[in-house]
Backbone atoms as SQL, in Angstrom:
CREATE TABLE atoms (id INTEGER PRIMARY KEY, chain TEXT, resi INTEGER, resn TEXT, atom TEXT, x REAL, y REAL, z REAL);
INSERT INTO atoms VALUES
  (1, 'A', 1, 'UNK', 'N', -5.428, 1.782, 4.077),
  (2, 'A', 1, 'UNK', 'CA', -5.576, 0.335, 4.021),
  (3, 'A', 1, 'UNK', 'C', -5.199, -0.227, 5.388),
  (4, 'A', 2, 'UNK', 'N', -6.363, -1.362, 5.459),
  (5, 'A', 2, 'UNK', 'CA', -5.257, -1.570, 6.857),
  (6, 'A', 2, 'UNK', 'C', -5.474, -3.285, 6.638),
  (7, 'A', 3, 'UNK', 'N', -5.136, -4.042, 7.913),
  (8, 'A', 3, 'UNK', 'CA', -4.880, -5.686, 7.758),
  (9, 'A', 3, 'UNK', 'C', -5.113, -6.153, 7.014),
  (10, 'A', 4, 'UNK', 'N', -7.380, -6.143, 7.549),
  (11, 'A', 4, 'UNK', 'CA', -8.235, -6.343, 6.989),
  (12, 'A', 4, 'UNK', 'C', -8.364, -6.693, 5.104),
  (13, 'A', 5, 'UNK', 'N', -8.334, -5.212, 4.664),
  (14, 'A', 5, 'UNK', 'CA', -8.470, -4.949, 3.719),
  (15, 'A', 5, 'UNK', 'C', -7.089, -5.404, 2.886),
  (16, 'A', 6, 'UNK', 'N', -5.334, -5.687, 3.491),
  (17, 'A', 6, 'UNK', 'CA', -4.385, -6.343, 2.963),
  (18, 'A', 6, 'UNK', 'C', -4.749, -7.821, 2.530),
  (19, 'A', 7, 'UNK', 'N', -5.564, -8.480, 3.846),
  (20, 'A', 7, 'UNK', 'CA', -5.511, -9.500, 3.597),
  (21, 'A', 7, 'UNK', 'C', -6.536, -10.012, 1.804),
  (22, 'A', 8, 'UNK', 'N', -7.730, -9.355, 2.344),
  (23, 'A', 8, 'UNK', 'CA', -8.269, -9.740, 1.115),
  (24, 'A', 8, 'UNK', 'C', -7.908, -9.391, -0.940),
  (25, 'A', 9, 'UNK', 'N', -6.979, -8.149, -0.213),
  (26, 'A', 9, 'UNK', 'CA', -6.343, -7.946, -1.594),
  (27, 'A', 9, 'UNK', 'C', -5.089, -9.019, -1.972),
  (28, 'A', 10, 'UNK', 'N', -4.644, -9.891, -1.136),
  (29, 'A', 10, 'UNK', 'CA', -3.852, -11.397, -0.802),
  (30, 'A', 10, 'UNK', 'C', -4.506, -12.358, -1.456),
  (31, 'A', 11, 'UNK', 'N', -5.565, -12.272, -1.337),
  (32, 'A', 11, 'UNK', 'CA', -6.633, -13.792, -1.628),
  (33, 'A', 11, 'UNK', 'C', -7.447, -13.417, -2.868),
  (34, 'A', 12, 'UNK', 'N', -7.584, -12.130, -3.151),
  (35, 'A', 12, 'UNK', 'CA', -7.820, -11.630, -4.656),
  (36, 'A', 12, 'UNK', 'C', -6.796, -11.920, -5.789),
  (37, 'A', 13, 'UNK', 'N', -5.819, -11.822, -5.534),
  (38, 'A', 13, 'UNK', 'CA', -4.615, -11.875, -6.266),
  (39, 'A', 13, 'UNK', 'C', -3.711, -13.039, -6.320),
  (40, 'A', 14, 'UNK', 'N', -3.973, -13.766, -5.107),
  (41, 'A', 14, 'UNK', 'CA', -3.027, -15.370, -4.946),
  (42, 'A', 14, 'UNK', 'C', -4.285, -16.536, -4.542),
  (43, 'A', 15, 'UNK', 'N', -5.237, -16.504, -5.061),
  (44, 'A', 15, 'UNK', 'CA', -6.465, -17.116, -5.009),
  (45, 'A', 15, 'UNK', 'C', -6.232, -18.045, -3.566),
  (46, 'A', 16, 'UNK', 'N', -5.758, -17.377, -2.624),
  (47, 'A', 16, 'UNK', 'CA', -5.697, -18.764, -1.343),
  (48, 'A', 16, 'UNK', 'C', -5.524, -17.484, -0.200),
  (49, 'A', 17, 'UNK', 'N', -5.896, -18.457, 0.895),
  (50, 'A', 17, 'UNK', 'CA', -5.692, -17.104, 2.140),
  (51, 'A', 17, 'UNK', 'C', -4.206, -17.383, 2.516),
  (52, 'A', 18, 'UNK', 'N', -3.154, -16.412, 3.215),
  (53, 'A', 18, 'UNK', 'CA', -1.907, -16.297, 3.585),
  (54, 'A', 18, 'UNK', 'C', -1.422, -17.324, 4.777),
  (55, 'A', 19, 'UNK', 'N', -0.454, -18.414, 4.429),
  (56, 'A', 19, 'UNK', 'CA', -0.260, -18.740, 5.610),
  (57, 'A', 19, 'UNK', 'C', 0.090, -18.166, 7.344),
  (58, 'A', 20, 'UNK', 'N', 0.652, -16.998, 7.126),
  (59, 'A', 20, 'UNK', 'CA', -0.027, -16.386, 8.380),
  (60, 'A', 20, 'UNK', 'C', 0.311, -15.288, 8.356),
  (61, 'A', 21, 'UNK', 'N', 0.849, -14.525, 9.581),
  (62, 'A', 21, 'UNK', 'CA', 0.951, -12.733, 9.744),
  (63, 'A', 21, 'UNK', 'C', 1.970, -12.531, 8.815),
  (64, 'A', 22, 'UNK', 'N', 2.925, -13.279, 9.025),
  (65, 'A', 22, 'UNK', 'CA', 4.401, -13.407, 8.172),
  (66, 'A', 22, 'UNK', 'C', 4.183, -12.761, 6.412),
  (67, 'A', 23, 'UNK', 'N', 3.448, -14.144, 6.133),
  (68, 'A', 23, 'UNK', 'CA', 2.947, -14.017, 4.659),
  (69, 'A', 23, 'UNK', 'C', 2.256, -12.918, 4.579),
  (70, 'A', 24, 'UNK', 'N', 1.773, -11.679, 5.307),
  (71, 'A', 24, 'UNK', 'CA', 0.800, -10.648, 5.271),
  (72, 'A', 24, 'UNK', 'C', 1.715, -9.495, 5.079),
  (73, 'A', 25, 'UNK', 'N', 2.585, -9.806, 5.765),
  (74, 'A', 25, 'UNK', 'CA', 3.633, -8.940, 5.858),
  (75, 'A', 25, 'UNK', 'C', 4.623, -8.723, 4.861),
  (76, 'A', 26, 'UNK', 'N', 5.080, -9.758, 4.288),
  (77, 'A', 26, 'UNK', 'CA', 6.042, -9.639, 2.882),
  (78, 'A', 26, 'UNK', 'C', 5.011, -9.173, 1.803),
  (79, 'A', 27, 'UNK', 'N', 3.609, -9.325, 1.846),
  (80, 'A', 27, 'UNK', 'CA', 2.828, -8.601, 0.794),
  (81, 'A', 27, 'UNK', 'C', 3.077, -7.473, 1.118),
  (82, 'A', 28, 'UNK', 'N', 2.431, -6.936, 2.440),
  (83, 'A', 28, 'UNK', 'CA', 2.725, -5.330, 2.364),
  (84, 'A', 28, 'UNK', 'C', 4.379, -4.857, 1.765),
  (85, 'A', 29, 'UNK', 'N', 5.011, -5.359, 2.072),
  (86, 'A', 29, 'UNK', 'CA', 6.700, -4.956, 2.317),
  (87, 'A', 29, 'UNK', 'C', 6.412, -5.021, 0.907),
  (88, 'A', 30, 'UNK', 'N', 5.880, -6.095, -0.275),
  (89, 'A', 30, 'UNK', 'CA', 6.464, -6.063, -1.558),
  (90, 'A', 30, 'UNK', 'C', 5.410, -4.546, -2.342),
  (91, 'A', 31, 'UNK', 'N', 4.422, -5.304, -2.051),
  (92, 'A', 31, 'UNK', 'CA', 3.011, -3.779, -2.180),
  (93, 'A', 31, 'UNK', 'C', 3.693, -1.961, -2.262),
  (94, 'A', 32, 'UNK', 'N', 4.748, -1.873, -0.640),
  (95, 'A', 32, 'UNK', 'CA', 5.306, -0.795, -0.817),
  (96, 'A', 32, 'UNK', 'C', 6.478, -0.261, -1.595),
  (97, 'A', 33, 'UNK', 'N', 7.026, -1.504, -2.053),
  (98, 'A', 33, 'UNK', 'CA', 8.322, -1.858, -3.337),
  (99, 'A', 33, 'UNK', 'C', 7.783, -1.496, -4.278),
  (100, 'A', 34, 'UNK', 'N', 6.481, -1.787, -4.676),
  (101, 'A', 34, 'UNK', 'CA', 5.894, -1.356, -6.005),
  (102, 'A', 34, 'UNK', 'C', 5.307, -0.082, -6.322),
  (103, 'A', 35, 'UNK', 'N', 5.547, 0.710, -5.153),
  (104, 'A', 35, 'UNK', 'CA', 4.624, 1.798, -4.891),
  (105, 'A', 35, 'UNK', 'C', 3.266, 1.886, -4.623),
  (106, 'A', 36, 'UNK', 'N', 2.678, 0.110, -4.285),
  (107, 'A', 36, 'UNK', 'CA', 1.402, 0.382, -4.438),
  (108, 'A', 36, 'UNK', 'C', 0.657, 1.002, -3.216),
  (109, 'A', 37, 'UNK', 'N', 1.700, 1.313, -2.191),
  (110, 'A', 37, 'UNK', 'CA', 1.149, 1.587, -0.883),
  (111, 'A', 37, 'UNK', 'C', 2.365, 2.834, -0.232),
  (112, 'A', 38, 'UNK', 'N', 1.593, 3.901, 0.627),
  (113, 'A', 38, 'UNK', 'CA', 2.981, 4.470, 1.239),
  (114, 'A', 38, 'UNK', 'C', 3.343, 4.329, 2.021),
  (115, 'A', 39, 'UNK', 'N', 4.523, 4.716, 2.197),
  (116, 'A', 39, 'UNK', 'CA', 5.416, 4.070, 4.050),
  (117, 'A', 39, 'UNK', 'C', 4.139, 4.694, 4.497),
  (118, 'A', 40, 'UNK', 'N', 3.463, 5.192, 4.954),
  (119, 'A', 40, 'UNK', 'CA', 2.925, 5.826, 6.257),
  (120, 'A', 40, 'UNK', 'C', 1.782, 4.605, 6.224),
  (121, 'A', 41, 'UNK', 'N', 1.455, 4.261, 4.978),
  (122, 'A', 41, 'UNK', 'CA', 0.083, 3.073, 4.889),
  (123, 'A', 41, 'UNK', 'C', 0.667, 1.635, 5.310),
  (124, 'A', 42, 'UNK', 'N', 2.345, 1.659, 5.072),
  (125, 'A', 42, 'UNK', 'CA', 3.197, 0.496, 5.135),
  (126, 'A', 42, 'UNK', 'C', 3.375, 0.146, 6.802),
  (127, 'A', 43, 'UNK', 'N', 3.791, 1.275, 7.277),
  (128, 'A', 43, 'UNK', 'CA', 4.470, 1.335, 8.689),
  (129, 'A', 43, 'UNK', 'C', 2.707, 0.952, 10.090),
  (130, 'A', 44, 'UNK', 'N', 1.436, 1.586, 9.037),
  (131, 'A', 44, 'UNK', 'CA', 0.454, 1.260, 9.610),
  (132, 'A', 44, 'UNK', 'C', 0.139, 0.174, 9.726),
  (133, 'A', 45, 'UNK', 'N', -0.010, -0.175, 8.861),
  (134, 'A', 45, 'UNK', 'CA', 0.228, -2.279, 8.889),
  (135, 'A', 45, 'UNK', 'C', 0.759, -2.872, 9.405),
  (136, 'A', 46, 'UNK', 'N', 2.531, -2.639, 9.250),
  (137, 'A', 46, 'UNK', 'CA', 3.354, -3.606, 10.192),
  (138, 'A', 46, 'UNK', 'C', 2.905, -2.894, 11.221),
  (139, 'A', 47, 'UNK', 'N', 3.012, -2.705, 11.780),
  (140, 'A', 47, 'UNK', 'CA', 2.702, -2.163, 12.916),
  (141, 'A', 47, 'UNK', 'C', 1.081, -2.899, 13.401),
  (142, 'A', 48, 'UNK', 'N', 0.219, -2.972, 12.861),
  (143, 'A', 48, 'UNK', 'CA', -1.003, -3.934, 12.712),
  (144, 'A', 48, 'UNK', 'C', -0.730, -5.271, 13.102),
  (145, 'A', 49, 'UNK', 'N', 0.077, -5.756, 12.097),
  (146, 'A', 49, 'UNK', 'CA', 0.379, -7.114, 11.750),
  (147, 'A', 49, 'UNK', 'C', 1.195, -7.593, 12.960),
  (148, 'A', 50, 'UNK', 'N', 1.978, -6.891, 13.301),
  (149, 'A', 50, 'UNK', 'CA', 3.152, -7.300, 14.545),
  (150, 'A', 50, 'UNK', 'C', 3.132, -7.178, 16.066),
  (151, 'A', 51, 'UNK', 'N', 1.537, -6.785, 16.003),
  (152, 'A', 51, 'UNK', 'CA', 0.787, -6.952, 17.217),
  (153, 'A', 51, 'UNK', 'C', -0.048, -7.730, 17.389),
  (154, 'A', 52, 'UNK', 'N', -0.087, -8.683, 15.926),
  (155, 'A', 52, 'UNK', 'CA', -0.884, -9.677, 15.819),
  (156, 'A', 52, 'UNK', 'C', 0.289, -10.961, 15.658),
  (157, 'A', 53, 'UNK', 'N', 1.247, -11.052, 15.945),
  (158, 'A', 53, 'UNK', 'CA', 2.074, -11.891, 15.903),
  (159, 'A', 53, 'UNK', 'C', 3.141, -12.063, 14.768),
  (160, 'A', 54, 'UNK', 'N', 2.810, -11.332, 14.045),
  (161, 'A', 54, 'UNK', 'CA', 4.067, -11.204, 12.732),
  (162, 'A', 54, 'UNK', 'C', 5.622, -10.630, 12.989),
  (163, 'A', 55, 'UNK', 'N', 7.031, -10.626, 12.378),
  (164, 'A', 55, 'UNK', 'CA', 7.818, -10.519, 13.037),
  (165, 'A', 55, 'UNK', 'C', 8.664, -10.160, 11.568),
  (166, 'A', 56, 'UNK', 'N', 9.442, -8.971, 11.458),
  (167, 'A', 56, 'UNK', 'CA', 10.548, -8.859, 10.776),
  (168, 'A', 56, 'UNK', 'C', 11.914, -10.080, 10.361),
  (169, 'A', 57, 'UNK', 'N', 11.854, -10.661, 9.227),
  (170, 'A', 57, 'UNK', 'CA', 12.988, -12.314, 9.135),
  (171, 'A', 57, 'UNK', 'C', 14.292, -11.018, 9.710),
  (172, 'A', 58, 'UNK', 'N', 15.175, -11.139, 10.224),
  (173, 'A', 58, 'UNK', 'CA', 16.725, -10.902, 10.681),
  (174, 'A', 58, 'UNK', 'C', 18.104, -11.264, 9.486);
């Protein structure tokens, strides 16, 4: 899976597009909580996402 394909499984499921990388990112993070994704599919993303401007909250 990668951005792309996060994002639209976002807007399938929360009928609206994500306010931004942020919001893309706590999907994946929750996605891999549920098992629905693996770290290696998880770490591919952020890693995606955080070159697109998204950022770990502190």
């Amino acid at each position: 899976m990668n951005a792309a394909q996060l994002r639209g499984k976002f807007i399938a499921l929360k009928n609206h597009e994500p306010a931004d990388m942020n919001g893309l990112l706590d999907f994946a993070r929750q996605m891999y909580l549920r098992g629905e994704i693996s770290i290696a599919e998880y770490r591919d993303i952020a890693r995606e996402l955080e070159s697109a401007g998204a950022y770990q909250p502190e």
